[in-house]
C-alpha positions as CSV (number, residue, x, y, z in Angstrom):
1,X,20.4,-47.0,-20.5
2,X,17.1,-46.7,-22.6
3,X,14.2,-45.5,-22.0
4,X,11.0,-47.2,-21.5
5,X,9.0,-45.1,-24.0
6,X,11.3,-46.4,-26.4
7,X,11.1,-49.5,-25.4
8,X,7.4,-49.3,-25.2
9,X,7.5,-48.1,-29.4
10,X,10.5,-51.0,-29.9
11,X,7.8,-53.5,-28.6
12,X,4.6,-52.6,-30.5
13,X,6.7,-52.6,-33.4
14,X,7.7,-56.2,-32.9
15,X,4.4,-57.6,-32.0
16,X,3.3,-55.5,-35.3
17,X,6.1,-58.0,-37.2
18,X,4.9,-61.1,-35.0
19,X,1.3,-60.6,-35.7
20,X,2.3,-60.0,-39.7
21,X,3.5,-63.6,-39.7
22,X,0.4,-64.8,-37.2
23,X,-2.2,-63.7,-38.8
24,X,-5.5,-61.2,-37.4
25,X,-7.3,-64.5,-36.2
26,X,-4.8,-65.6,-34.0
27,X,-4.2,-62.2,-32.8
28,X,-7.5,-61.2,-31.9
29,X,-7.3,-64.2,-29.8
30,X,-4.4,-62.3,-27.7
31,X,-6.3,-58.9,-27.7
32,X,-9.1,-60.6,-26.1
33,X,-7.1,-62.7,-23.8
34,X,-5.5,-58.9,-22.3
35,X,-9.0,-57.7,-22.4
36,X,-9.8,-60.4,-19.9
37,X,-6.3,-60.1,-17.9
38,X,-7.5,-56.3,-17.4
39,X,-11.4,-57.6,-16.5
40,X,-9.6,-59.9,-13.6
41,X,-7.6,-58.0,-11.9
42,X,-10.5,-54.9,-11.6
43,X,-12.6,-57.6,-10.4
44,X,-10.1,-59.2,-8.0
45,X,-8.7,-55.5,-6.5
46,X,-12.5,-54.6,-6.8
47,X,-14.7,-57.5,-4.8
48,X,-11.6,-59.5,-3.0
49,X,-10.7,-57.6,-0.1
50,X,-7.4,-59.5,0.2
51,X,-6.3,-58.1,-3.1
52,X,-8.0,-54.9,-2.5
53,X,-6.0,-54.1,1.1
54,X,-3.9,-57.0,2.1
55,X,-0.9,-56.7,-0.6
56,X,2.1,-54.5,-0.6
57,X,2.5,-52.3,-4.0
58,X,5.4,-54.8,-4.9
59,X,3.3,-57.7,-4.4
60,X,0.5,-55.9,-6.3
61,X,2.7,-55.5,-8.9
62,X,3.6,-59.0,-9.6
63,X,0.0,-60.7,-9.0
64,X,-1.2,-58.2,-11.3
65,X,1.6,-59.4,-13.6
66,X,0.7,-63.1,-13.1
67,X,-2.4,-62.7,-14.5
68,X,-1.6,-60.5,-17.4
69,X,0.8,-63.3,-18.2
70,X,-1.2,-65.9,-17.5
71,X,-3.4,-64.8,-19.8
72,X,-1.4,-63.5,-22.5
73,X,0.9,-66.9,-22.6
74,X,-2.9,-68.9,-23.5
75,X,-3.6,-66.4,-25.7
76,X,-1.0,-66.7,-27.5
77,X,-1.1,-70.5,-27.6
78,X,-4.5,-71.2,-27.5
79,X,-4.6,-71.5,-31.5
80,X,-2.2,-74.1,-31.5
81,X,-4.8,-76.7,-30.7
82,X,-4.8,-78.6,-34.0
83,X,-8.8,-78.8,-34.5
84,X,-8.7,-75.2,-34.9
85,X,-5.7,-75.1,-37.1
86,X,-7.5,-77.3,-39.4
87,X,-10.8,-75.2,-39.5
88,X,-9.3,-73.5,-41.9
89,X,-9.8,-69.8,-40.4
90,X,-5.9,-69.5,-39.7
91,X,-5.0,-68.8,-43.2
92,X,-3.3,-65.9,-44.5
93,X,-3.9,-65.9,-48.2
94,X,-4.9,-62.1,-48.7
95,X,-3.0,-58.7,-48.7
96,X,-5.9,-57.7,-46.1
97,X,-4.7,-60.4,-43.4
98,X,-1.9,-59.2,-43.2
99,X,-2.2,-55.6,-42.7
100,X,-4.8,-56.4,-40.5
101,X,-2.4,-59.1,-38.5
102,X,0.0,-56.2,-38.2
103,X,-2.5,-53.3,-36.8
104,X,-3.8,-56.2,-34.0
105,X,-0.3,-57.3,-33.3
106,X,0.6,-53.5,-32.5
107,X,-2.3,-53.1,-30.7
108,X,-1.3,-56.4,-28.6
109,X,2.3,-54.7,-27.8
110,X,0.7,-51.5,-26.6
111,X,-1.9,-53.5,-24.6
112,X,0.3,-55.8,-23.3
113,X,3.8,-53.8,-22.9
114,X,1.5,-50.7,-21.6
115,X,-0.5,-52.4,-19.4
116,X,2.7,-53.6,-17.7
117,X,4.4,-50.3,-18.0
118,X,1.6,-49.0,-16.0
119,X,1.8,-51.6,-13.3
120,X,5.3,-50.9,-12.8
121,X,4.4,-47.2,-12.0
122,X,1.9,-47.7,-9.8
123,X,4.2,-50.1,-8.1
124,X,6.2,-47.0,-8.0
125,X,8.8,-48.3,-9.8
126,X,10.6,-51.1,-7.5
127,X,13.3,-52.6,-9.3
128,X,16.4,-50.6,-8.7
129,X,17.7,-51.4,-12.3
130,X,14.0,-49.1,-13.6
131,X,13.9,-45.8,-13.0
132,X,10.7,-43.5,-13.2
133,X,11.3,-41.1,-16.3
134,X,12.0,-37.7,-15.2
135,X,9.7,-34.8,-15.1
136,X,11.5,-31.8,-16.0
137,X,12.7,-32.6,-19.7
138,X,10.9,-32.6,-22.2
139,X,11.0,-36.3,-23.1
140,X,9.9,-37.1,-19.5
141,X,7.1,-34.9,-20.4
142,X,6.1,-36.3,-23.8
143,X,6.4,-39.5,-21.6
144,X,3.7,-38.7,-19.2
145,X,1.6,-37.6,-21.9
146,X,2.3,-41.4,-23.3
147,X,1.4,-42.7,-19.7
148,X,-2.0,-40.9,-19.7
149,X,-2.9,-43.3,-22.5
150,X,-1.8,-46.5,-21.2
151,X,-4.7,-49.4,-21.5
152,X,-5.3,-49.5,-17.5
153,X,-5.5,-45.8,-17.3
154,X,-8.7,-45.6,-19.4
155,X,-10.0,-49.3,-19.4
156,X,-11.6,-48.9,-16.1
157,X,-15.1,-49.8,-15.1
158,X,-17.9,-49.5,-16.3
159,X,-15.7,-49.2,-20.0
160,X,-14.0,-52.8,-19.2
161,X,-17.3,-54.5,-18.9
162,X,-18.1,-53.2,-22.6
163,X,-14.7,-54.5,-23.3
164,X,-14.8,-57.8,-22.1
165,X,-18.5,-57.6,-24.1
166,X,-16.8,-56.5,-27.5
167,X,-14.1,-59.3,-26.9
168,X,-16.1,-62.1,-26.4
169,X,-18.5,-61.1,-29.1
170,X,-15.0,-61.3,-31.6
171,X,-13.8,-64.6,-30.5
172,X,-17.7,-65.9,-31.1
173,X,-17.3,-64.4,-34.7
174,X,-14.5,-65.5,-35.6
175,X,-14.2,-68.8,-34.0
176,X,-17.4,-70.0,-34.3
């Protein structure tokens, strides 16, 4: 059995390797693609009463995961199209890139890894196979503390709509 704080860590650390070898440009891609997962379901759970009061926490649980892997499958292979391969801003010829491809691709595994951790406990856990951490220990303490910063827990409205703002403004910059 592990636990999902380590599992959490053993996942940024691999999308810190996978966005090494990607490169920052591609990986900003992703960032903004969970920035927008996050923007869609506050809007749906928001405005769309169906969403909002219709749904069991289970079923919650897996629209919300839909869309967060929805979106994180296109961001992820959105820069495949060749016309923006050839454009030239994929390459990683510099120390810099690839620092910086490893700081966004840890910042994709705790946006996309947390995001879903979260989901999961506000789903209340309902796989029989997951089980919450406990409360008494000290890792289950150091745990909550970890859950208190998970990307749904503080990207919230109004802060998600300066998100979405800051993510679209990246992909213009670096894409265009």
């Amino acid at each position: 059995m592990i636990s999902l704080s380590v599992l959490f860590w053993m996942y940024v650390i691999l999308f810190a390797i996978i966005g090494a070898m990607r490169g920052w440009a591609k990986e900003i891609l992703v960032t903004s693609g969970v920035v927008v997962a996050l923007f869609l379901i506050t809007i749906m759970e928001s405005f769309i009463p169906f969403f909002r009061d219709g749904l069991t926490p289970e079923s919650t649980f897996w629209v919300r995961m839909s869309v967060l892997g929805a979106m994180t499958f296109f961001g992820y292979q959105g820069p495949n199209i060749p016309r923006m391969i050839d454009s030239g801003k994929f390459i990683r010829d510099r120390f810099e890139d690839l620092l910086l491809g490893i700081f966004l691709g840890g910042v994709n595994g705790y946006m996309i890894f947390g995001t879903a951790w979260f989901y999961l406990m506000d789903a209340d856990y309902p796989f029989e196979w997951i089980m919450p951490p406990g409360q008494m220990a000290d890792l289950g303490q150091n745990i909550q503390s970890l859950i208190e910063i998970l990307p749904p827990q503080w990207l919230q409205a109004p802060v998600i709509y300066v998100a979405v703002a800051i993510a679209f403004v990246f992909i213009l910059v670096v894409f265009v």
